[in-house]
Each structure stands twice: as C-alpha cells, then as structure tokens.
ZAROLO-764271 format. One record per atom (N, C-alpha, C, O): residue in one letter; x negated, y, z. Coordinates in steps of 0.1 Angstrom, whole numbers, padded with zeros to 4 digits, always signed. Layout:
AXYZ;...
END
This chain:
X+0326-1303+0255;X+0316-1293+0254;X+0303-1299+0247;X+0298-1309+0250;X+0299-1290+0236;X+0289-1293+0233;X+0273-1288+0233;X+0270-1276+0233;X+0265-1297+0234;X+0251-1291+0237;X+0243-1286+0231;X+0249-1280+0222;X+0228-1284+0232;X+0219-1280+0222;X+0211-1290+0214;X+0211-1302+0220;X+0204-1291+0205;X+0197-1302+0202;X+0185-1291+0195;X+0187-1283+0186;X+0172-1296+0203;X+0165-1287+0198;X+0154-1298+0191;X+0155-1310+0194;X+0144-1293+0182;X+0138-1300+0169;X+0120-1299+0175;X+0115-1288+0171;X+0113-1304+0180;X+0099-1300+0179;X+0092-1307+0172;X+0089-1319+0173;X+0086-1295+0158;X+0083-1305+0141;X+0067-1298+0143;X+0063-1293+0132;X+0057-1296+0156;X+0044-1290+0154;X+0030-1292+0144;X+0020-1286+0140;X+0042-1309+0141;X+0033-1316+0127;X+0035-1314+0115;X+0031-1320+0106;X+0042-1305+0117;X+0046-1296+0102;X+0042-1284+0101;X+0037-1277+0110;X+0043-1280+0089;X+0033-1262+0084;X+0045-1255+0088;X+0043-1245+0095;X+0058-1259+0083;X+0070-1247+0085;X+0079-1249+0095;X+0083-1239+0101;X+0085-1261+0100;X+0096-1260+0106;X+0095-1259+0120;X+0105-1258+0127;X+0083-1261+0126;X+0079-1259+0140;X+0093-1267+0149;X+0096-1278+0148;X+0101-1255+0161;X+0106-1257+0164;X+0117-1253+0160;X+0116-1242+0154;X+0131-1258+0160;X+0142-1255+0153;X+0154-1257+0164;X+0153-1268+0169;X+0166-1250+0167;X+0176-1253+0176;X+0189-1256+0173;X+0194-1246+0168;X+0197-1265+0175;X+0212-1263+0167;X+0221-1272+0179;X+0219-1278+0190;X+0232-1269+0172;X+0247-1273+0178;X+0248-1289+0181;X+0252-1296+0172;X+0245-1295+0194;X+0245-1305+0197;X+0259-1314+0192;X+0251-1322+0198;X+0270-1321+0187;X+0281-1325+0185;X+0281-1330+0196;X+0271-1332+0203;X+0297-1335+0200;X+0297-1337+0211;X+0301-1350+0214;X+0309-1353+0205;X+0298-1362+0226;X+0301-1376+0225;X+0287-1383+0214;X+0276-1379+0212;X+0295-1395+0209;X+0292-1405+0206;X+0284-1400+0190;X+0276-1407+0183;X+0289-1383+0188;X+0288-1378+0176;X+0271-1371+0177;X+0261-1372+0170;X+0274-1366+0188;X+0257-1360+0194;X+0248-1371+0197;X+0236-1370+0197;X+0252-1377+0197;X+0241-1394+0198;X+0235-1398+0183;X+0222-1399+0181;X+0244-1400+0174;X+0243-1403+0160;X+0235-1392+0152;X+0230-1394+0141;X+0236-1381+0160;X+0227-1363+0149;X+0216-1371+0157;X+0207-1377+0151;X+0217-1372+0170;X+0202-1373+0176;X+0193-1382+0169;X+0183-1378+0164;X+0199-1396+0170;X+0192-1405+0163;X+0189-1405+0144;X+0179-1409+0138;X+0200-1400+0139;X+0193-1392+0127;X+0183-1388+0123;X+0176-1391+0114;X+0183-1376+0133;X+0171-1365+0133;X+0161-1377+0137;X+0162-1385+0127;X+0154-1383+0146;X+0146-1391+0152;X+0142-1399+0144;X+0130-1401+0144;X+0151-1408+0132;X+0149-1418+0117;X+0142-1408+0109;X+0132-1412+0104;X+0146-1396+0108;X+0140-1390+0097;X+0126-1383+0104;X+0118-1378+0095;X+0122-1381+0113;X+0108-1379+0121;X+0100-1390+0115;X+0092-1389+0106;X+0102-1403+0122;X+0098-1412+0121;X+0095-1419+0102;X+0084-1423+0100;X+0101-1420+0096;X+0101-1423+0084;X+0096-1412+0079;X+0096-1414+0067;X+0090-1395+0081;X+0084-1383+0076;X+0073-1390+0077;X+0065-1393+0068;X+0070-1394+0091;X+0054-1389+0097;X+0055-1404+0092;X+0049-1402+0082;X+0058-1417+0090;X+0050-1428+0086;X+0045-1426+0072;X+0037-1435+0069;X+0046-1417+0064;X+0040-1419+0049;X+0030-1407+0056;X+0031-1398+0047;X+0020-1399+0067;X+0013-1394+0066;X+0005-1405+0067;X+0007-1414+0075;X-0008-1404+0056;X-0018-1408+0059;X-0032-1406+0072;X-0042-1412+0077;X-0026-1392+0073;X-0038-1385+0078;X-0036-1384+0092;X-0045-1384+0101;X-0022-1384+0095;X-0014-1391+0108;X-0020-1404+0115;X-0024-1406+0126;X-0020-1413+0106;X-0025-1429+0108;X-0039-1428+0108;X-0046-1431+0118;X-0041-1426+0103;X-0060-1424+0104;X-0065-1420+0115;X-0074-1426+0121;X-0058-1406+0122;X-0057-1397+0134;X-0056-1410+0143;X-0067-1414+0148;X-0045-1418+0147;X-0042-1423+0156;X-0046-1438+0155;X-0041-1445+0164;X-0051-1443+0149;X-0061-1451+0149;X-0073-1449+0150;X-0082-1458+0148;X-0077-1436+0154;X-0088-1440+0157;X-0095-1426+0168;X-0106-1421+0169;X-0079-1423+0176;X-0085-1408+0185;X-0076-1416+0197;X-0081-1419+0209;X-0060-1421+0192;X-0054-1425+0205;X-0050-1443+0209;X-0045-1448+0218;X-0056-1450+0197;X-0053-1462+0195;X-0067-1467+0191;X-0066-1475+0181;X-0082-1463+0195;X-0096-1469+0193;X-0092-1487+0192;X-0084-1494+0199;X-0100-1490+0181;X-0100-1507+0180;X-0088-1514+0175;X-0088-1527+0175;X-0076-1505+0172;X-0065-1511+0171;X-0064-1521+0154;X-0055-1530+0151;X-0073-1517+0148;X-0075-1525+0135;X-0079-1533+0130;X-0079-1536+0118;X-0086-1538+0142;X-0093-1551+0139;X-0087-1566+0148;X-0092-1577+0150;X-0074-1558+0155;X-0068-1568+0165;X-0057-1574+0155;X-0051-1570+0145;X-0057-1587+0164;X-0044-1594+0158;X-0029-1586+0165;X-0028-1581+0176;X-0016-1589+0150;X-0006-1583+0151;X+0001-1583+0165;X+0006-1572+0166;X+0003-1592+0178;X+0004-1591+0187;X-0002-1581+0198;X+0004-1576+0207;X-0018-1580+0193;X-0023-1571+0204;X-0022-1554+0204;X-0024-1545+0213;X-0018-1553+0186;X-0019-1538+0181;X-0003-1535+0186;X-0001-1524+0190;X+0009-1547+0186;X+0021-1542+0194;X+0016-1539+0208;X+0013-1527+0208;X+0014-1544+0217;X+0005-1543+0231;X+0001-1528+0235;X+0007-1520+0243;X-0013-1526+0227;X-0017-1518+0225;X-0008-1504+0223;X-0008-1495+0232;X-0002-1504+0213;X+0008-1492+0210;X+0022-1490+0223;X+0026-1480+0228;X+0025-1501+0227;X+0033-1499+0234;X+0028-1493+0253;X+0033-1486+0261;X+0016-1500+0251;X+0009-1495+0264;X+0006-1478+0262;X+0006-1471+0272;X+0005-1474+0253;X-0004-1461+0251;X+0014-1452+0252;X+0015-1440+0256;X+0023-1457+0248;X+0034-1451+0248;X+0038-1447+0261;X+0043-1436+0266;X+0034-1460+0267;X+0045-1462+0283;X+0034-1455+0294;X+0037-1448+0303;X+0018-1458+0290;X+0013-1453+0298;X+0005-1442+0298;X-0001-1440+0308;X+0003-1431+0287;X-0001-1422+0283;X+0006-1412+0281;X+0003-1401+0284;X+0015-1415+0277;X+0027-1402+0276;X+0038-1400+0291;X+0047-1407+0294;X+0034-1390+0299;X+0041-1388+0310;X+0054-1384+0310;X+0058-1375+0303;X+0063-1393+0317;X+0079-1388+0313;X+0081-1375+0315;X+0072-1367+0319;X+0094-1372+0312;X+0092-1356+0309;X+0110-1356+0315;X+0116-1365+0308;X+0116-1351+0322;X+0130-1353+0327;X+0136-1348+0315;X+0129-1342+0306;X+0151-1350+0314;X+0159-1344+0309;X+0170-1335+0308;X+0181-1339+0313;X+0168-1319+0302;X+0171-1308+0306;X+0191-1307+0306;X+0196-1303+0296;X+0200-1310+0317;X+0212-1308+0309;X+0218-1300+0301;X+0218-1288+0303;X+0223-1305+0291;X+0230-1301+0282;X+0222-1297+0267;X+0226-1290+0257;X+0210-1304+0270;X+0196-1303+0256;X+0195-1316+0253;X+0198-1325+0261;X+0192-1316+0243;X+0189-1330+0238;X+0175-1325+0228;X+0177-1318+0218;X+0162-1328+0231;X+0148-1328+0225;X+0150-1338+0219;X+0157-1348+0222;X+0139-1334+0205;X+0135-1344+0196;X+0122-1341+0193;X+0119-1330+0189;X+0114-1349+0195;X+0095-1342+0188;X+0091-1350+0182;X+0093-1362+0185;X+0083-1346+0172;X+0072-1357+0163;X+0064-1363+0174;X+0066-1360+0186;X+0052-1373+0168;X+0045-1375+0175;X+0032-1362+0180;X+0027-1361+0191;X+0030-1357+0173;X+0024-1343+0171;X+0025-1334+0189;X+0017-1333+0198;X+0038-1330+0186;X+0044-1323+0195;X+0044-1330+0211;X+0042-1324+0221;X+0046-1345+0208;X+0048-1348+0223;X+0031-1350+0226;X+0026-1350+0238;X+0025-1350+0219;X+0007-1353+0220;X+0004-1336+0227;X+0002-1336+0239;X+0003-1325+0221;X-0003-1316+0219;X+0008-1303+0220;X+0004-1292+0217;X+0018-1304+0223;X+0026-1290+0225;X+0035-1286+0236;X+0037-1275+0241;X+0041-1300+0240;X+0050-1300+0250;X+0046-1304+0263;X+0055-1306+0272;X+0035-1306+0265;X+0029-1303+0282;X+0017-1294+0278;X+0013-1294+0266;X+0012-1286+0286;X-0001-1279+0286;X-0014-1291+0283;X-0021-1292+0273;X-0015-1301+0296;X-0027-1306+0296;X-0025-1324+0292;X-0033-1332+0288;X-0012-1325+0293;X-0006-1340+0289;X+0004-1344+0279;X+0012-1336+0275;X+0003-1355+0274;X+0011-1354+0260;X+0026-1362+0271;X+0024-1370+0279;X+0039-1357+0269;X+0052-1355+0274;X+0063-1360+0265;X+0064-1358+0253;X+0072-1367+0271;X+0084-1372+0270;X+0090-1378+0269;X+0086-1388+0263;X+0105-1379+0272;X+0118-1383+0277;X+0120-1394+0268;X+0114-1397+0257;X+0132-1401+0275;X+0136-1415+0265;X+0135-1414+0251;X+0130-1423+0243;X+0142-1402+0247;X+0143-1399+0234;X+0127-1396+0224;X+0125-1399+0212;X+0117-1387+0236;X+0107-1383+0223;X+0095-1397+0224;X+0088-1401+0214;X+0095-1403+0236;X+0086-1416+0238;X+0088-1425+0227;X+0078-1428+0221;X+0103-1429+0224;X+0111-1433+0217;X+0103-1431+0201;X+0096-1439+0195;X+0105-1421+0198;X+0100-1413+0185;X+0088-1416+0182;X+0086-1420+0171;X+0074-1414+0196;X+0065-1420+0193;X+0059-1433+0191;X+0049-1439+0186;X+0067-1435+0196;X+0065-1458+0195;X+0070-1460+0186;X+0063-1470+0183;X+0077-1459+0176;X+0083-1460+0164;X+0074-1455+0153;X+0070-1461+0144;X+0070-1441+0156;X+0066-1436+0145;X+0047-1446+0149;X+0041-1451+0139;X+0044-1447+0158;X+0029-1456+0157;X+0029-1467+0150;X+0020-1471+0142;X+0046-1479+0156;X+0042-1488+0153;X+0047-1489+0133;X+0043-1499+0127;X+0052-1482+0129;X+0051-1478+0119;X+0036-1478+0111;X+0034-1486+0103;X+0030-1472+0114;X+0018-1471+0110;X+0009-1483+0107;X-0001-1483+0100;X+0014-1492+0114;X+0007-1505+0115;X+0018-1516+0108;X+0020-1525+0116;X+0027-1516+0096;X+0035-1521+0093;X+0044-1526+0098;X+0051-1533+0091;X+0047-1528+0111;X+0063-1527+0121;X+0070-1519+0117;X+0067-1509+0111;X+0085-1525+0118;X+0097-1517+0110;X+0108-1518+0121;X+0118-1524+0122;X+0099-1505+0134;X+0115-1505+0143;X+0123-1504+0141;X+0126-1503+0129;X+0135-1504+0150;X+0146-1492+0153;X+0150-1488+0163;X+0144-1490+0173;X+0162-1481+0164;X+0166-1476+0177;X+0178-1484+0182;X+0186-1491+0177;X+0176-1480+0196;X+0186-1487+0204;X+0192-1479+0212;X+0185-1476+0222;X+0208-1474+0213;X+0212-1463+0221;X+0220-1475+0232;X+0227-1483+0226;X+0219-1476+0246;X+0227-1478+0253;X+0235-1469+0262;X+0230-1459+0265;X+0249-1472+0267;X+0259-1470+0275;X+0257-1477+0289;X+0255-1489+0289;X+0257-1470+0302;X+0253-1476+0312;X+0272-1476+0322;X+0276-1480+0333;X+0280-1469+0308;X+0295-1474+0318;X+0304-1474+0305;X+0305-1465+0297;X+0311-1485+0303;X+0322-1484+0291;X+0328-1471+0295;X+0330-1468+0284;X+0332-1463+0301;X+0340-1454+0303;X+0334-1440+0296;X+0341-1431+0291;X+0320-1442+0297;X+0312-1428+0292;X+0317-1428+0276;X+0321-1439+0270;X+0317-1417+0270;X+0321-1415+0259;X+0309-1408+0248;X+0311-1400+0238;X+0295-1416+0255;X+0280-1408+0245;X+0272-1421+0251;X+0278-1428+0259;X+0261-1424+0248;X+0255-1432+0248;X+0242-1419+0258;X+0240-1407+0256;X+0238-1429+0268;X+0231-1428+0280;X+0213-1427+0279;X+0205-1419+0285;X+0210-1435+0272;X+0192-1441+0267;X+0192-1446+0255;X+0200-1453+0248;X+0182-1442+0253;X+0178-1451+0236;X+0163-1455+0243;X+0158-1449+0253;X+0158-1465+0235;X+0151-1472+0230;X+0144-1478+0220;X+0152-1478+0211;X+0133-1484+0215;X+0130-1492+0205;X+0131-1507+0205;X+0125-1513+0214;X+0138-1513+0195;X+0137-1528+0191;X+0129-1528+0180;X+0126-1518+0172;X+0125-1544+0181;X+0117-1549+0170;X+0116-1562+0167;X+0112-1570+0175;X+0121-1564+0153;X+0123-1579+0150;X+0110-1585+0142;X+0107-1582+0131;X+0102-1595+0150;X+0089-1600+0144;X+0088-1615+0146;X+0086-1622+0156;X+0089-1618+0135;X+0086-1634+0130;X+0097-1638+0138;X+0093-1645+0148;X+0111-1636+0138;X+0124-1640+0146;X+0123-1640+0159;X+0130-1647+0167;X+0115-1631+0163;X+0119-1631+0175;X+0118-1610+0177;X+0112-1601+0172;X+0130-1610+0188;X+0135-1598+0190;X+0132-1591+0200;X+0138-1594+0211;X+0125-1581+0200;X+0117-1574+0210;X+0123-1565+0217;X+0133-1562+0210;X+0123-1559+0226;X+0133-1546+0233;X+0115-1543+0241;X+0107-1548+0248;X+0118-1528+0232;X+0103-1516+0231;X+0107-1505+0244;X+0112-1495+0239;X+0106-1506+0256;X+0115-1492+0261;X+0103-1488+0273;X+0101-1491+0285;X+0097-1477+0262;X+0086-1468+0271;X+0087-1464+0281;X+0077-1463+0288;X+0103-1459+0286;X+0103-1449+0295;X+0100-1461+0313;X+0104-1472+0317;X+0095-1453+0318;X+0095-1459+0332;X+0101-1462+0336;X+0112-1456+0338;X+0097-1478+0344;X+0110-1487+0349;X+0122-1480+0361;X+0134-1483+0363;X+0113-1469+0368;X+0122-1467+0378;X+0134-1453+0368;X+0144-1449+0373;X+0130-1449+0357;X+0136-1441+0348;X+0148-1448+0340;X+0157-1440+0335;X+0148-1463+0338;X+0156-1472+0330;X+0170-1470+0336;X+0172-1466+0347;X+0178-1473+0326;X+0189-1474+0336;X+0192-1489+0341;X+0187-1499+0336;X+0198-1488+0350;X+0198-1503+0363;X+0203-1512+0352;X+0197-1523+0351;X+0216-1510+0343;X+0222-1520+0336;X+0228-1511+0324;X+0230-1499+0325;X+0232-1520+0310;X+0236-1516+0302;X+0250-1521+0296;X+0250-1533+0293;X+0261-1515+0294;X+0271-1526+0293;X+0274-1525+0276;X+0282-1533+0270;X+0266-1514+0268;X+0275-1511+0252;X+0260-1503+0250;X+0254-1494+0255;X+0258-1514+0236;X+0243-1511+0229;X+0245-1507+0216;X+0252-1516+0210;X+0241-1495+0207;X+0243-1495+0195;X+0229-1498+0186;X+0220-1498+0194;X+0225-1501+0176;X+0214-1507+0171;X+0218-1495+0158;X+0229-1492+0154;X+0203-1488+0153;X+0204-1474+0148;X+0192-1481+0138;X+0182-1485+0146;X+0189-1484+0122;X+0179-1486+0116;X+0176-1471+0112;X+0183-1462+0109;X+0161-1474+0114;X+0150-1463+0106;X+0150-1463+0094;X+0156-1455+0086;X+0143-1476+0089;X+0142-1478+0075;X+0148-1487+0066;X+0146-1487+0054;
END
C-alpha cells in the first residue's frame, strides 16, 4: 500500500502546497529524499533566504568560527523547531519557510523528515555540504524508518539528527547515505 507524500513549498510564489502518490517501500523513501535534495539545493541559491536567517534566526552566526556556526545551526534546529509527530500513511516535506511560519500556528514544526530539511538547507547557507541519512531500525522492514543529516568536515564525519533524543530510534541496523549536492 501506498501513501501520501505531501509538498509544503510556502517559500515559493506558486507551488505552495502540493500532494501526490507516496511509492511504496524503499521506493517511497528515495521520492522522499529526492524531493527534500531538491528543497534544499532550491532554497540554498536564495540569497534573500540567507540574509533572512542570518540575521532573524541565527543573530551573530557570521562572525563565528566554522565550528560554532555548525553548533549554532544545529542547536536552533534541535531546539527551536518543536517536533511535530508523524501522520500514518503521509509522508511531509517543507522548506525551511513552511516549517518556520506555516505548519504550527505559534511555533515553527517538524518531524524527522522536515527538521532534516531545515538543517541542511541552513547549514547550506554557510558553505556546509550535507546530506541525508535514511536508517532501518529492523533488517526485516522493507522502507527506511528516520532520516537524518551527515556532514563531512576536515575528515571528520558528523551525524546531524535534530529530532529528539527520546524521538530517535533506540538502534539502527541498515543506513543509506542520500547526497544533496
């Protein structure tokens, strides 16, 4: 059976929100993260995006050294964006836009997947070149369970994963690695 996969593009003039045919399995994983590379690599060439968040949700982040602007971005991810559960049989995707300003009333919202979206697409902005990380929490499952962000800096290999520790899954046994750019 397959699900929904719905689109929230609020940082766009036209496509707003958009809904389509989830694939099903390992296949609905690979649209998801798709869609999410191509969010991420849209909103990194906005300039007016970066400007915005350097200096409304990330104050001071440009005069810090490259360690503290990861820090920084990743705190603002994990601790400002309130998780948001996940609806069965939907699979969300949002810009950064959308998880700021559309998808809670009074709080910017979301799930592994849109947290995901916004840590990428920030640290983007500050020349970091994530990616994604889909894990399996049982070889038996036949779709990947959580995603995440990695990041490879000065050889050493980072694991980015916003969502709340008691939200993580306990263990991971099958990791796929998904490049943005």
């Amino acid at each position: 059976m397959s699900g929904q996969l719905i689109i929230h593009r609020d940082g766009r003039k036209f496509e707003r929100v958009t809904n389509h045919a989830l694939l099903p399995g390992a296949l609905g994983n690979k649209q998801t993260l798709d869609v999410m590379s191509k969010i991420v690599r849209e909103d990194s060439e906005s300039e007016d995006l970066r400007r915005f968040a350097a200096r409304d949700l990330l104050p001071g982040i440009e005069q810090k050294p490259c360690n503290e602007i990861l820090q920084q971005i990743y705190d603002f991810c994990t601790n400002r964006i309130q998780y948001l559960d996940d609806v069965p049989g939907v699979e969300r995707v949002a810009d950064l836009w959308s998880c700021l300003y559309s998808l809670g009333e009074f709080v910017p919202l979301g799930d592994c997947v849109i947290k995901s979206v916004a840590l990428a697409t920030l640290l983007s902005f500050f020349d970091f070149k994530p990616y994604f990380v889909a894990s399996k929490i049982s070889e038996q499952s036949n779709s990947f369970n959580h995603v995440f962000c990695g990041l490879q800096q000065n050889s050493i290999n980072f694991r980015l994963d916003p969502t709340p520790i008691e939200r993580q899954p306990p263990r991971m046994v099958s990791l796929y690695f998904h490049q943005i750019f």
